[in-house]
C-alpha positions as CSV (number, residue, x, y, z in Angstrom):
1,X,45.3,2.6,-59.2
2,X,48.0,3.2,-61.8
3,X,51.1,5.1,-60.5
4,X,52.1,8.1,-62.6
5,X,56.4,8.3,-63.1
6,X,57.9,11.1,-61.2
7,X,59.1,13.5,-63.5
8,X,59.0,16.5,-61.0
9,X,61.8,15.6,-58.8
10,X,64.1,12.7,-59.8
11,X,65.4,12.3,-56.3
12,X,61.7,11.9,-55.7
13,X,62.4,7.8,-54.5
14,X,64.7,9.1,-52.4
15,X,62.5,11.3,-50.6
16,X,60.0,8.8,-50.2
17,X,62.8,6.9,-48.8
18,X,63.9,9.4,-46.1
19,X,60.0,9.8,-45.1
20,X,59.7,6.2,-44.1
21,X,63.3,6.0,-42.7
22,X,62.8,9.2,-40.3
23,X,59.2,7.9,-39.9
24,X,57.8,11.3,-41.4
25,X,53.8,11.7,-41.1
26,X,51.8,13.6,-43.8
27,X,48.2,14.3,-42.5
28,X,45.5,15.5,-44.7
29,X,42.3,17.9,-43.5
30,X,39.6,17.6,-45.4
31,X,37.0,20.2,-45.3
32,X,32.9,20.8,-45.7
33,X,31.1,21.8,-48.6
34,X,28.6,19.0,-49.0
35,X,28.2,17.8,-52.6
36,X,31.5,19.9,-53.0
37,X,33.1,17.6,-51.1
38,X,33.4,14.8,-54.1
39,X,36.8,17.1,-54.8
40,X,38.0,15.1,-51.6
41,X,38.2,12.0,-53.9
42,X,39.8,13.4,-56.5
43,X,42.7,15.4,-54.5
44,X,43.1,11.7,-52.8
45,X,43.4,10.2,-56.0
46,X,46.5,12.1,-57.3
47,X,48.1,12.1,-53.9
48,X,47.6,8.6,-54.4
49,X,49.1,8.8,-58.0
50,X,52.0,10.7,-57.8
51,X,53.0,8.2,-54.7
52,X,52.3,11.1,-51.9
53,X,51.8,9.5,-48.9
54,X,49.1,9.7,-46.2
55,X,49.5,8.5,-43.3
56,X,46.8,10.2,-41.4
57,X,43.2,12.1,-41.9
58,X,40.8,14.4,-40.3
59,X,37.4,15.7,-41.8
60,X,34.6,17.7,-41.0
61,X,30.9,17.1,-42.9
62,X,31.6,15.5,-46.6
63,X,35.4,15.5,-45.6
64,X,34.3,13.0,-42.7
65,X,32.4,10.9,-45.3
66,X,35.2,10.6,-47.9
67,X,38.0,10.6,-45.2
68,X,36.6,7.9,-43.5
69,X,35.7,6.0,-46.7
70,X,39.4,6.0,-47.5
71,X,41.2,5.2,-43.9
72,X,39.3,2.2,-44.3
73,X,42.3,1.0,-47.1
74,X,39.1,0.7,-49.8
75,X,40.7,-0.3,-52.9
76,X,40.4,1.7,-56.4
77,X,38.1,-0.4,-57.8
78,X,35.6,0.0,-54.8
79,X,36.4,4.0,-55.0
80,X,35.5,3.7,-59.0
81,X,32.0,2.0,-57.9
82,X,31.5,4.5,-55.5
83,X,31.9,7.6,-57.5
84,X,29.4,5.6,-60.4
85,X,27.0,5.2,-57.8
86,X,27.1,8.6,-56.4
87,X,26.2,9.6,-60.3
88,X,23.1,7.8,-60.4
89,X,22.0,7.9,-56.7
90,X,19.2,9.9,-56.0
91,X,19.9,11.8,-52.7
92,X,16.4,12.2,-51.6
93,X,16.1,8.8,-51.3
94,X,18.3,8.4,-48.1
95,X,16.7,11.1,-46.4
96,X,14.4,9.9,-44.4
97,X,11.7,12.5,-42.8
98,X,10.8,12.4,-39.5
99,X,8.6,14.7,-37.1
100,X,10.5,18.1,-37.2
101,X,11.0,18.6,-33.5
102,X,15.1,19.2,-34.4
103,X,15.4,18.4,-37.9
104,X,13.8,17.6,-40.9
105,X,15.5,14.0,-41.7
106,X,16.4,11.3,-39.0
107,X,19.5,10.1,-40.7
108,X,19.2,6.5,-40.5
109,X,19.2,5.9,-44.2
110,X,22.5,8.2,-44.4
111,X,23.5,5.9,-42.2
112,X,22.9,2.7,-44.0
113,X,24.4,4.2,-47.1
114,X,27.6,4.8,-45.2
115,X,27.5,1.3,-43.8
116,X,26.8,-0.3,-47.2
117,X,29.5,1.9,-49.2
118,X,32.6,1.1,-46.9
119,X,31.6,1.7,-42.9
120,X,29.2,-1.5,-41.8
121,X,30.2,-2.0,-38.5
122,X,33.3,-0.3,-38.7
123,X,34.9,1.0,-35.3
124,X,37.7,3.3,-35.4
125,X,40.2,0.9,-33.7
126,X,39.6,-1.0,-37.4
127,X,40.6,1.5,-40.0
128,X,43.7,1.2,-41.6
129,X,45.0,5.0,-41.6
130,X,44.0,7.0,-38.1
131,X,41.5,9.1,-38.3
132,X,39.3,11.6,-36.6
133,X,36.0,13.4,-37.2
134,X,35.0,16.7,-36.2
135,X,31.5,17.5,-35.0
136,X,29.8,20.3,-32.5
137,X,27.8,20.1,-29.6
138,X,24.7,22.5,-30.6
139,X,24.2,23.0,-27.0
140,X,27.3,24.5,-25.7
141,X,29.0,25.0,-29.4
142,X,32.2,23.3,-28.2
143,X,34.2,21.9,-30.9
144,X,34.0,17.7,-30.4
145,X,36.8,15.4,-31.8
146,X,35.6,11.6,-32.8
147,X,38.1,9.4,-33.0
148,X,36.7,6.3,-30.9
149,X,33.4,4.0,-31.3
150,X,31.3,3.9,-34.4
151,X,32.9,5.5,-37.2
152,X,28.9,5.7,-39.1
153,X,27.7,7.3,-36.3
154,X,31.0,9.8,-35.9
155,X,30.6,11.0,-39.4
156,X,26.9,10.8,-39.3
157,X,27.2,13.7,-36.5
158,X,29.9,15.3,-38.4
159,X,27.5,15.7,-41.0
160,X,24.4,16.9,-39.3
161,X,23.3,20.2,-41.2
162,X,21.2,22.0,-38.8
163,X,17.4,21.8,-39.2
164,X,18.1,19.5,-42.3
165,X,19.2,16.4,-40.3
166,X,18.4,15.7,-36.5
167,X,21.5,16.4,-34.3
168,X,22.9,12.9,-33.0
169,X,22.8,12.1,-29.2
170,X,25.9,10.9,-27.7
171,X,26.0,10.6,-24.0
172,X,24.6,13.7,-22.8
173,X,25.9,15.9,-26.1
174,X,23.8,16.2,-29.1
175,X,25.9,16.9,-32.5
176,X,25.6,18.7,-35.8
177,X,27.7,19.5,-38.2
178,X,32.0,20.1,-37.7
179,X,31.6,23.1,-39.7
180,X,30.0,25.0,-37.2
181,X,33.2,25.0,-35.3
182,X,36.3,23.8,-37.5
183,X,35.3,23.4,-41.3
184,X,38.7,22.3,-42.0
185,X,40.7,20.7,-39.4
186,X,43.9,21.5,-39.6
187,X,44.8,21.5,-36.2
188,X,43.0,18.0,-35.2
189,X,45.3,16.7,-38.0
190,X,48.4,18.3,-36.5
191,X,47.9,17.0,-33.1
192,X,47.3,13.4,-34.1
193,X,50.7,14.1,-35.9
194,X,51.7,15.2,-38.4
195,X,54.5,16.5,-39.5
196,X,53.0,18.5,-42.8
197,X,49.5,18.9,-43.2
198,X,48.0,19.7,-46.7
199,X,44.4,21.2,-46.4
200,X,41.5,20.5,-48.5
201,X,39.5,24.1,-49.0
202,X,36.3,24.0,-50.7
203,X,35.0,27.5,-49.8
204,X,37.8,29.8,-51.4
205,X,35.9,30.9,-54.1
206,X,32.3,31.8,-52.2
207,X,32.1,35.7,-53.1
208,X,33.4,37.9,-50.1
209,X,30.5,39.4,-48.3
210,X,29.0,42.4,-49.6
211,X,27.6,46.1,-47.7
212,X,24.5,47.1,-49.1
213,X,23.2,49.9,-47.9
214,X,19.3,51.4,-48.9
215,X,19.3,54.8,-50.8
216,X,17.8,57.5,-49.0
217,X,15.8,58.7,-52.1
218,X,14.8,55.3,-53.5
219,X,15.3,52.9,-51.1
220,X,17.3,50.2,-53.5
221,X,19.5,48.5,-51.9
222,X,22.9,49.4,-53.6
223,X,26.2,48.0,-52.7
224,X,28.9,50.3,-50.9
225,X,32.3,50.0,-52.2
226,X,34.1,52.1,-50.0
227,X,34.0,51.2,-46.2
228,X,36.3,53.0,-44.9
229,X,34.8,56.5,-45.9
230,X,30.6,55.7,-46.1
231,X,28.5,58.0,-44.2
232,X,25.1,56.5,-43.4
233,X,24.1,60.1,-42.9
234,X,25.7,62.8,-45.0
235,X,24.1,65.9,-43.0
236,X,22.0,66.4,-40.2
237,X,18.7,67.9,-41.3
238,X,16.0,70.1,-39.3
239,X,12.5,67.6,-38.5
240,X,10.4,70.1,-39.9
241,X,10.0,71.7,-43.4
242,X,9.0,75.1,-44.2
243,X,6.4,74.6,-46.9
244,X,5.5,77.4,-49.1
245,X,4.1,75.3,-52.1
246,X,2.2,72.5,-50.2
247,X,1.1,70.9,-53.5
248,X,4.6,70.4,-54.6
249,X,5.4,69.0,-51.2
250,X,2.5,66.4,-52.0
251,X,3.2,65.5,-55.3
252,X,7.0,65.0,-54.5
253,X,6.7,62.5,-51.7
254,X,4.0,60.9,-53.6
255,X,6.1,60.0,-56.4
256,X,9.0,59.0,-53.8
257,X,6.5,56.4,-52.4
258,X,5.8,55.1,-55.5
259,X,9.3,54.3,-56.3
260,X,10.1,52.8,-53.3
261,X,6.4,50.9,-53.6
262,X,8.2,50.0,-57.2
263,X,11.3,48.8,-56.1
264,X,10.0,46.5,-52.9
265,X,7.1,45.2,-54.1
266,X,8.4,42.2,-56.1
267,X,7.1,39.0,-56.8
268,X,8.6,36.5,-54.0
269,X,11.2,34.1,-55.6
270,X,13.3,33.0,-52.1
271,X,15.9,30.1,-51.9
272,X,13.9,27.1,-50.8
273,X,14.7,26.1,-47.2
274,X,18.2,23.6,-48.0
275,X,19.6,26.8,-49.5
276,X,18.3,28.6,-46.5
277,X,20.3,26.5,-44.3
278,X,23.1,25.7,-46.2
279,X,24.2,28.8,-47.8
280,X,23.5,30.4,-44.0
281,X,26.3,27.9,-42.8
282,X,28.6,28.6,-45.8
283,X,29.3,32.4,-45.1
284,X,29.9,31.4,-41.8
285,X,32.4,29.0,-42.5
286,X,34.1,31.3,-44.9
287,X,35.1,33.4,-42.2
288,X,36.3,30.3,-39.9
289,X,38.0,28.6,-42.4
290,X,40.4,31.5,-43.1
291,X,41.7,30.8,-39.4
292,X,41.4,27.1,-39.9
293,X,43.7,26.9,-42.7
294,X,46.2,29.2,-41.2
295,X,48.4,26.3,-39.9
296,X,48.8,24.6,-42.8
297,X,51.7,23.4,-45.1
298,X,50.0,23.3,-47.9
299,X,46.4,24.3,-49.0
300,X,44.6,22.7,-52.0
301,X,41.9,24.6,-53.2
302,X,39.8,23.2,-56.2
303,X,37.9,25.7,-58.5
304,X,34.9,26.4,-60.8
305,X,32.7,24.3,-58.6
306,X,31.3,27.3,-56.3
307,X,27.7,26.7,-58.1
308,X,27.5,22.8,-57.4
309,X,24.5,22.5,-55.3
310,X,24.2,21.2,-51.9
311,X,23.2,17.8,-53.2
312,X,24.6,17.8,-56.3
313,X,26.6,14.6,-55.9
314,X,25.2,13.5,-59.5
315,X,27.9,15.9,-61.0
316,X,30.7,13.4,-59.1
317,X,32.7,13.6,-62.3
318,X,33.2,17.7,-62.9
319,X,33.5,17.6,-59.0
320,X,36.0,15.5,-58.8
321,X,38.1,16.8,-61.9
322,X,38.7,20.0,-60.1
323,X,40.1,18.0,-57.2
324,X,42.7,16.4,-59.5
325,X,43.6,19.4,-61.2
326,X,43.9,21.6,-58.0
327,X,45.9,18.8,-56.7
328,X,48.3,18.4,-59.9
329,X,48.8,21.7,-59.8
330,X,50.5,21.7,-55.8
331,X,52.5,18.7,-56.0
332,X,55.7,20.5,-57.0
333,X,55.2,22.6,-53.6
334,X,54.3,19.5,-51.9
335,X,57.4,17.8,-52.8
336,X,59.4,20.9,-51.6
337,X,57.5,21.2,-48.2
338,X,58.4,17.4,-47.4
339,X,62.3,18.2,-48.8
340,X,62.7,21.3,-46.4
341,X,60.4,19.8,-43.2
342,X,62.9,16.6,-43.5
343,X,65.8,18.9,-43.8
């Protein structure tokens, strides 16, 4: 992969100098957000150009996936034949359906395609840079580091989206997804090492949860836009009416029904299960991943691809274009967090 000149910082050799002298370990967290995750590759690439070192890697979900890929030492050329084969893959065709006792898809076939693309018979004692998956156990919900056996089978837990892909058995744990628990692993990073840790955030721009709140007249759900004041109940009224006209009585709640009849009686268009799931694990994270990211140097966040679909991989290069350009955009405070951490 060609090296782009440092024109930021013309001491810059020099600082990559004093990083290997005072043996000075950058870690990278990558996080979750499935097809999202192709930004991993382009953030990577850029560190990669601008001659940012990593020296060490944890991921949760598609941040397992890509981190793992790369600890391996995979060359560009192999990264360039992965990203064109991620455009034309078909995703359905590695998801393999099984009888849904705990998940939809078995996750063999994810498996194969992991082993075929960089991870056949790969054990974590083999990759080049260290690294460490994160995955959770669904039965206690404790957070669960993998950094030893298989490295397939560690990220294929990491990435086990409840009720899409069967949870993986591993002694007497079963596993799903990281991002349950840790959706970007700051902290596993830091305690394998390193001495600055830049974070990979895929969720900043989900919309901030909402308050909706039914009209008492209508019943529409409208949102509420101030929390701190809202009254659910603006005066206590008496159970019973004095009714002195009954026919107006009638004919006012009648045409109250109707509206409310009017406004709740649409045609069913739903998200399709994958949303279901997917989108249910992505407000949750949202909240996590504020905490997650707390300890971090440095926090990449790539935009514009909040709409990319959960398996969206075909749009690999828009994806991954917003990784580079989030990434171009923080190496000036990258270089400035090594200076003052070495200082």
């Amino acid at each position: 992969m060609q090296k782009i000149q440092q024109e930021i910082d013309p001491e810059f050799s020099d600082l990559l100098a004093r990083i290997k002298k005072h043996d000075f370990k950058i870690g990278l967290a990558l996080g979750s957000g499935s097809a999202k995750g192709m930004a991993h590759i382009g953030v990577i690439q850029t560190l990669n150009q601008y001659q940012i070192p990593i020296h060490l890697i944890s991921g949760t979900s598609i941040g397992a996936v890509i981190g793992s890929v790369y600890a391996t030492g995979i060359t560009a050329d192999k990264v360039d034949h992965i990203i064109s084969s991620l455009k034309r893959i078909k995703v359905l065709s590695f998801l393999d359906p099984t009888l849904p006792s705990s998940g939809l898809f078995s996750g063999s076939r994810f498996v194969k395609y992991l082993e075929d693309i960089a991870l056949k018979d790969m054990d974590f004692s083999d990759l080049k840079i260290p690294f460490a998956a994160v995955a959770t156990d669904i039965k206690t919900g404790a957070k669960v580091i993998l950094n030893h056996g298989n490295v397939a089978m560690a990220v294929r837990a990491s990435c086990s989206l409840p009720g899409i892909f069967a949870p993986v058995p591993y002694q007497e744990y079963f596993l799903v997804d990281g991002g349950l628990v840790d959706p970007v692993p700051v902290d596993i990073v830091r305690k394998m090492g390193a001495d600055l840790v830049i974070a990979v955030n895929l969720t900043s721009e989900n919309p901030k949860p909402k308050v909706l709140v039914s009209n008492q007249q209508t019943g529409e759900l409208n949102q509420v836009k101030d929390l701190i004041n809202i009254k659910l109940y603006k005066e206590i009224k008496s159970k019973y009416k004095v009714v002195h006209h009954f026919d107006s009585v009638v004919s006012q709640e009648v045409t109250s029904l109707k509206n409310i009849v009017r406004t709740t009686a649409k045609k069913w268009e739903g998200p399709h299960i994958f949303e279901v799931i997917s989108k249910s694990i992505d407000i949750m994270e949202k909240e996590i991943t504020e905490h997650s990211i707390f300890d971090a140097d440095i926090v990449i966040e790539p935009t514009q691809i909040e709409k990319i679909g959960l398996f969206e991989y075909h749009r690999a290069e828009k994806i991954i274009a917003s990784g580079k350009e989030a990434t171009r955009k923080m190496i000036p405070h990258i270089i400035k967090a090594i200076k003052i951490k070495l200082s």
